[in-house]
C-alpha positions in Angstrom: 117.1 80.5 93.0 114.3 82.0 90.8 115.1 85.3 88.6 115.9 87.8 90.6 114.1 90.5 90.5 115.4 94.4 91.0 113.3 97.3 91.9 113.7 100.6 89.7 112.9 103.8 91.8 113.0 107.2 90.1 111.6 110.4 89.0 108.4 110.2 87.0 109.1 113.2 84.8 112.2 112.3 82.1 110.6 111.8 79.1 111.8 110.3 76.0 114.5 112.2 74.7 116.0 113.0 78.0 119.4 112.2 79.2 117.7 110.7 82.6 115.4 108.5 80.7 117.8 106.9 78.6 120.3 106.1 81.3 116.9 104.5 82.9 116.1 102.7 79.7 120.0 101.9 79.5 119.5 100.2 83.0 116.7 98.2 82.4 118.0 96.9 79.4 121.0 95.5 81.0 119.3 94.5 83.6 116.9 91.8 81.0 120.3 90.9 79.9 121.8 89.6 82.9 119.0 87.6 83.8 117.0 90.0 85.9 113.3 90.8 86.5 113.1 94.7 86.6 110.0 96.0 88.9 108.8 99.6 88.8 106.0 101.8 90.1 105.0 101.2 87.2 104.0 105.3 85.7 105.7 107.0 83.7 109.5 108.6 83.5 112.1 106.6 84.8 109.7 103.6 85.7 109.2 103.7 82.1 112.1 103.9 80.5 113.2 100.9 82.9 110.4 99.0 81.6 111.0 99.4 78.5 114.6 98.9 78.3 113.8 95.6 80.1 111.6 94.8 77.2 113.9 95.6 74.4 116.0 92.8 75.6 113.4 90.3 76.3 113.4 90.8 79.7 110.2 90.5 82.1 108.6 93.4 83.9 106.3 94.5 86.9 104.9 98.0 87.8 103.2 98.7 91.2 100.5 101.0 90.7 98.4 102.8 93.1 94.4 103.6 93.1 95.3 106.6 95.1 97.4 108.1 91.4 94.8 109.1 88.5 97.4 107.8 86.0 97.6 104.6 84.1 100.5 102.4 84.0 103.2 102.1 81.1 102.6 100.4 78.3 105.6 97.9 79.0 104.5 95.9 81.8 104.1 92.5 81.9 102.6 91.9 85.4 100.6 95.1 87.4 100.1 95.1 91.3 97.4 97.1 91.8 97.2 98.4 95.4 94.6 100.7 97.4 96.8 102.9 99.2 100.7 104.9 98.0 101.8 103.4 101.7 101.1 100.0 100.3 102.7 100.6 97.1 106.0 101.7 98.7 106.1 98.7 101.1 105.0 96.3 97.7 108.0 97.6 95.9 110.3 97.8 98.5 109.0 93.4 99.5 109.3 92.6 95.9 112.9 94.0 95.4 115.9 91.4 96.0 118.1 94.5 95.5 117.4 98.3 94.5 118.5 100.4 91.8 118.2 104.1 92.8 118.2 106.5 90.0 117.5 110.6 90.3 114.4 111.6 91.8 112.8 114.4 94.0 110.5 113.4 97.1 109.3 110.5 96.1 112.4 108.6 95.0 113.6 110.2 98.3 111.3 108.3 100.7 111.8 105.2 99.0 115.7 105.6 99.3 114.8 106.6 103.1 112.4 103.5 103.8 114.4 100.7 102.3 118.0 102.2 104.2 116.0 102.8 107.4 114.3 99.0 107.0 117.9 97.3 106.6 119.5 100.0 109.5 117.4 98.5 112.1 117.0 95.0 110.7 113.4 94.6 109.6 114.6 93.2 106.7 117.8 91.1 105.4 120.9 93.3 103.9 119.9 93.7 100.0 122.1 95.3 97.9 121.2 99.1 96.8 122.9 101.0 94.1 122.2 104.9 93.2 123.4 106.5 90.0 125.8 109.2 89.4 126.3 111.6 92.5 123.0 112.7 92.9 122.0 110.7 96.4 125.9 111.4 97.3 125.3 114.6 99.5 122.5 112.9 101.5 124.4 109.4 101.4 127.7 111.2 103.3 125.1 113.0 105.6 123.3 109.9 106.8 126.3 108.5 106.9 128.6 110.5 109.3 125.2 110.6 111.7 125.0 106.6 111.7 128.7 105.9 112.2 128.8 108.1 115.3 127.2 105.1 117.1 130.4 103.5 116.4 133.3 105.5 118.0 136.3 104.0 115.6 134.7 102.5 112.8 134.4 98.5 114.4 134.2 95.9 112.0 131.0 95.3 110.5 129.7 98.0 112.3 129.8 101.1 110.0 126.4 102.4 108.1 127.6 101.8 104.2 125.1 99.4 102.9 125.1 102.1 99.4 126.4 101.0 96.2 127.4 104.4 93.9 127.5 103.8 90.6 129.1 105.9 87.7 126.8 104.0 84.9 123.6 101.6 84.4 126.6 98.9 83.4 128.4 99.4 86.4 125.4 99.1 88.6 124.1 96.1 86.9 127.5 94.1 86.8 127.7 94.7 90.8 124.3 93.4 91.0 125.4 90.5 88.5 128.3 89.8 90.7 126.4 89.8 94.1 124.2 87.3 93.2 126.4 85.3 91.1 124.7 85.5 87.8 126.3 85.1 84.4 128.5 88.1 82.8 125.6 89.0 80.3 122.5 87.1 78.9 121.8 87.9 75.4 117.8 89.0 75.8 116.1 87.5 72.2 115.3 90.5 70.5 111.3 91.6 70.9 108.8 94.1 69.2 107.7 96.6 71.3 104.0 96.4 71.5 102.4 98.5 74.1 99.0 98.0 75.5 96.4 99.8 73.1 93.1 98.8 74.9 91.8 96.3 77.5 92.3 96.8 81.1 95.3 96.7 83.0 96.3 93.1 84.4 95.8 93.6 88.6 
């Protein structure tokens, strides 16, 4: 199996400095050191600090950007998707993801969460693993939850909505993740300068 690759979703506002960004940055790191690709939409907050992180350990990157946002993407991506339309960046992320890592976020980071439960509920796609950090996502988790399982009177085997992976730290996310698709306990990343893109276009 090639490198897996997981997809980052998050706020856009932490900056550097903040706790949120370096539990992102934390998370991408040890991501690059288990042997993962980490993909991101690719802007700024906790897409960045992802991306970066990943790059501090030698890791490999890609950020999905959009034409629709006036923004440019990171500095620490090593591959950029460039789509048309924010409906086509959702569905881009959510295709290139073999499992999700779902840090805090506000209505953006929600509908991501929403679309990649709602595509594994009914089947559209293959069970992936998703994670979410902290308790955050916890209230809306038990809430979707307790409406799902009523379809099941008794909780049948194999039957009840819990497809969510909550996670107290980036490390315990990323060993679950490690451990689900039976990668090594940690891969030292070779140690890299951080050298962000100064001029040139973007690669699309």
């Amino acid at each position: 199996m090639k490198r897996p690759t997981i997809t980052v979703f998050g706020s856009g506002l932490p900056k550097w400095g903040d706790s949120h960004y370096a539990e992102a940055h934390t998370l991408g790191m040890e991501l690059a050191r288990r042997g993962f690709a980490v993909c991101t939409g690719g802007y700024g907050g906790v897409m960045e600090a992802a991306c970066r992180g990943a790059k501090s350990a030698g890791g490999s990157t890609i950020g999905v950007t959009s034409n629709f946002f006036a923004t440019s993407a990171n500095a620490w991506i090593d591959k950029e998707i460039c789509v048309k339309h924010w409906r086509d960046r959702l569905f881009q992320l959510v295709e290139l993801g073999h499992g999700y890592v779902v840090c805090r976020g506000g209505t953006g980071t929600l509908v991501e969460l929403a679309v990649v439960l709602e595509m594994i509920n009914k089947k559209v796609m293959r069970a992936r693993p998703v994670v979410t950090m902290g308790d955050f996502w916890r209230p809306v988790i038990q809430c979707v939850s307790k409406i799902e399982n009523a379809r099941y009177p008794g909780g049948k085997a194999g039957k009840r909505f819990s497809p969510i992976r909550l996670a107290k730290s980036p490390l315990d996310a990323v060993e679950f993740l490690a451990e689900h698709f039976g990668l090594s306990p940690r891969i030292k990343g070779s140690s890299v300068r951080l050298r962000p893109r100064t001029h040139g276009k973007p690669n699309r």
